[in-house]
C-alpha positions as CSV (number, residue, x, y, z in Angstrom):
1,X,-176.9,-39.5,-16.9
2,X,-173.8,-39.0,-15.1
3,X,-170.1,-37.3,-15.1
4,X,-167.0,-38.5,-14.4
5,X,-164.5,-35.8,-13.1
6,X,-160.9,-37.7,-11.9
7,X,-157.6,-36.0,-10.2
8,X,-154.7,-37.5,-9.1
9,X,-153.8,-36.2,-6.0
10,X,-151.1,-36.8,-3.9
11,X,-150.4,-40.6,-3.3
12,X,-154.1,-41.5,-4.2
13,X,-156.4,-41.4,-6.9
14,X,-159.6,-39.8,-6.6
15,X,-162.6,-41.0,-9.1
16,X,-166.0,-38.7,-7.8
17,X,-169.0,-39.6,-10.5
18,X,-171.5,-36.9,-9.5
19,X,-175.0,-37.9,-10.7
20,X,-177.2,-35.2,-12.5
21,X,-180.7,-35.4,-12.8
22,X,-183.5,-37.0,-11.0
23,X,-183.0,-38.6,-8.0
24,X,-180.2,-38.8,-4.5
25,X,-177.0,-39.6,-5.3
26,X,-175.7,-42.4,-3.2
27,X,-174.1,-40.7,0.1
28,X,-170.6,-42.0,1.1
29,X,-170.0,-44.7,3.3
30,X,-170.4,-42.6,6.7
31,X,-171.2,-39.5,5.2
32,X,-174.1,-37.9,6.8
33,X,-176.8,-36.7,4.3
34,X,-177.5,-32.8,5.2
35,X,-180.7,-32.2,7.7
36,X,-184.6,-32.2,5.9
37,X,-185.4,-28.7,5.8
38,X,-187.9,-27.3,8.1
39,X,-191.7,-26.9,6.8
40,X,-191.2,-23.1,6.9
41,X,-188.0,-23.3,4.8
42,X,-188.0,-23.5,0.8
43,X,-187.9,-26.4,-0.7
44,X,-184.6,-27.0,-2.3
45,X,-184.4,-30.3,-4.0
46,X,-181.2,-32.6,-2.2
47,X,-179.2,-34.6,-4.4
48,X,-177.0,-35.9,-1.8
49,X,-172.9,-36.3,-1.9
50,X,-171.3,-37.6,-4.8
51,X,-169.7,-40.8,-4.5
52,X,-166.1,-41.1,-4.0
53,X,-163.5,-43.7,-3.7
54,X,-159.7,-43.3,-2.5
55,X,-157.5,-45.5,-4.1
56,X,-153.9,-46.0,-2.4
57,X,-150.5,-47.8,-3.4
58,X,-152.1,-50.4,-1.8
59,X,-154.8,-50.8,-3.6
60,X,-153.0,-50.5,-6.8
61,X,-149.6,-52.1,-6.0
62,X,-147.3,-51.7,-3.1
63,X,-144.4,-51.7,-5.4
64,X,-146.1,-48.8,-7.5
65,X,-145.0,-45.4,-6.7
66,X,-147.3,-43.1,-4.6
67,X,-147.3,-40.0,-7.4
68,X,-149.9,-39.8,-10.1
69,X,-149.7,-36.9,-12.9
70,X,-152.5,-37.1,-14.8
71,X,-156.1,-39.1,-15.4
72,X,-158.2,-39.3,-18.2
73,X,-161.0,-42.2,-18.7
74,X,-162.1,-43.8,-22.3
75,X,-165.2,-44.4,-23.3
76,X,-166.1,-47.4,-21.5
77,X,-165.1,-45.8,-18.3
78,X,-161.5,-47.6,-17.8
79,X,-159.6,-45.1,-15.8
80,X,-155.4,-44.7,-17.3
81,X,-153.3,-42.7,-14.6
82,X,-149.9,-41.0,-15.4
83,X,-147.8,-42.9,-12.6
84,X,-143.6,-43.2,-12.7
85,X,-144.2,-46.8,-12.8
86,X,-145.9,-46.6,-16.3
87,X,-149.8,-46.1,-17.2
88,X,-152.4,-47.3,-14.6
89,X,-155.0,-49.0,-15.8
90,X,-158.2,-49.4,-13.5
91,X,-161.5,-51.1,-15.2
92,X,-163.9,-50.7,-12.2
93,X,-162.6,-53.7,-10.5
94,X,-158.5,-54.5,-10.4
95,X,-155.7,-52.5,-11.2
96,X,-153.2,-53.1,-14.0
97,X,-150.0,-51.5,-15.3
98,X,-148.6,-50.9,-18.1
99,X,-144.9,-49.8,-18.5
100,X,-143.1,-47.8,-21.1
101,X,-140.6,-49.3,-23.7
102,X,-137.9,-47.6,-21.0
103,X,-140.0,-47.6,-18.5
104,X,-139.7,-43.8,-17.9
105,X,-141.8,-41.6,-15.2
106,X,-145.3,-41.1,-17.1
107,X,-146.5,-37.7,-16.9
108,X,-149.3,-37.6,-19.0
109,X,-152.1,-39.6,-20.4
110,X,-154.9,-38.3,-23.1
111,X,-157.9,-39.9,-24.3
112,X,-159.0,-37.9,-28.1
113,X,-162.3,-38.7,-29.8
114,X,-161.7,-42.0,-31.2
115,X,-161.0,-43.6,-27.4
116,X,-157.1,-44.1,-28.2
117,X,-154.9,-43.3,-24.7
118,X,-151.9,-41.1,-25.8
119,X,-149.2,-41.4,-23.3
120,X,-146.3,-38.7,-22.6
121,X,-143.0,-39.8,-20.4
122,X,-139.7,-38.3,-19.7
123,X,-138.0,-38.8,-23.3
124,X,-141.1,-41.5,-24.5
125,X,-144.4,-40.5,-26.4
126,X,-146.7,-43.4,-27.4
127,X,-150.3,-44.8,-27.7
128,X,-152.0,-47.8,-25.9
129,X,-153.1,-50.4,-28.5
130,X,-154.9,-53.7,-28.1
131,X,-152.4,-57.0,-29.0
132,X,-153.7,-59.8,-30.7
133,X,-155.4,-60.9,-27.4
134,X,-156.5,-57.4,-26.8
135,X,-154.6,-56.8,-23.8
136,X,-154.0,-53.3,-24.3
137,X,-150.1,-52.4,-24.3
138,X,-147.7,-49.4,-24.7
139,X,-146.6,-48.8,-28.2
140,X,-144.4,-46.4,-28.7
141,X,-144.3,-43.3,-31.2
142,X,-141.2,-41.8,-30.6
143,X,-139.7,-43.5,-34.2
144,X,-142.1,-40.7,-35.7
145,X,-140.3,-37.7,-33.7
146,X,-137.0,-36.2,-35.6
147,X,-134.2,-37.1,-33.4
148,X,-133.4,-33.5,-32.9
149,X,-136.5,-33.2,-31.1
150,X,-136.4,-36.2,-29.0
151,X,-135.1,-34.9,-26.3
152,X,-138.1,-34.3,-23.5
């Protein structure tokens, strides 16, 4: 059984799944695992480094901008980053992104119970729904906010 903890930091987005319970985690790619204790010290069970991947404009888009805002993962462990581009999308395997109605800075994304991704941008509030392909898209909810309080 594992945990997902995600930050965006800076012009990258860090994804560290720590593993709890039996077994060594998976050390990083030239990470060296802590020394074997000596026979006269206690024996502490090693679990090894959590994993941990870096992903860069690069990876995600050259044309993307560096700042990320805010993480959160569903249920099926897609990753959805708050980026001034729109929503980042990551499934494990490519990157994806999805813009805003007017394509404003994101600067929050939230994942409640159900699994819906709730998306906050500069003057924009919204969801991420499924089309009739199931590509998932931004659909905005900002028709539901009086106009008096539409300005954020």
């Amino acid at each position: 059984m594992g945990r997902r903890w995600m930050r965006a930091i800076g012009a990258c987005v860090v994804v560290m799944v720590m593993v709890l319970g039996g077994g060594l985690a998976a050390p990083l790619a030239g990470a060296q695992p802590a020394a074997a204790p000596s026979p006269a010290a206690p024996s502490i069970e090693e679990r090894g480094y959590p994993p941990l991947r870096n992903y860069t404009p690069a990876d995600y888009g050259r044309n993307i901008q560096s700042q990320n805002w805010s993480v959160t993962q569903d249920d099926r462990g897609v990753i959805y980053v708050a980026n001034p581009n729109g929503v980042l999308v990551f499934d494990g395997t490519r990157w994806r992104l999805i813009p805003t109605d007017r394509e404003t800075f994101v600067r929050t994304v939230v994942t409640d119970t159900s699994g819906t991704v709730y998306v906050g941008a500069y003057g924009e509030i919204g969801k991420l729904e499924p089309d009739s392909t199931g590509t998932l898209q931004y659909v905005s909810l900002l028709d539901r906010v009086e106009p008096s309080l539409q300005n954020f």
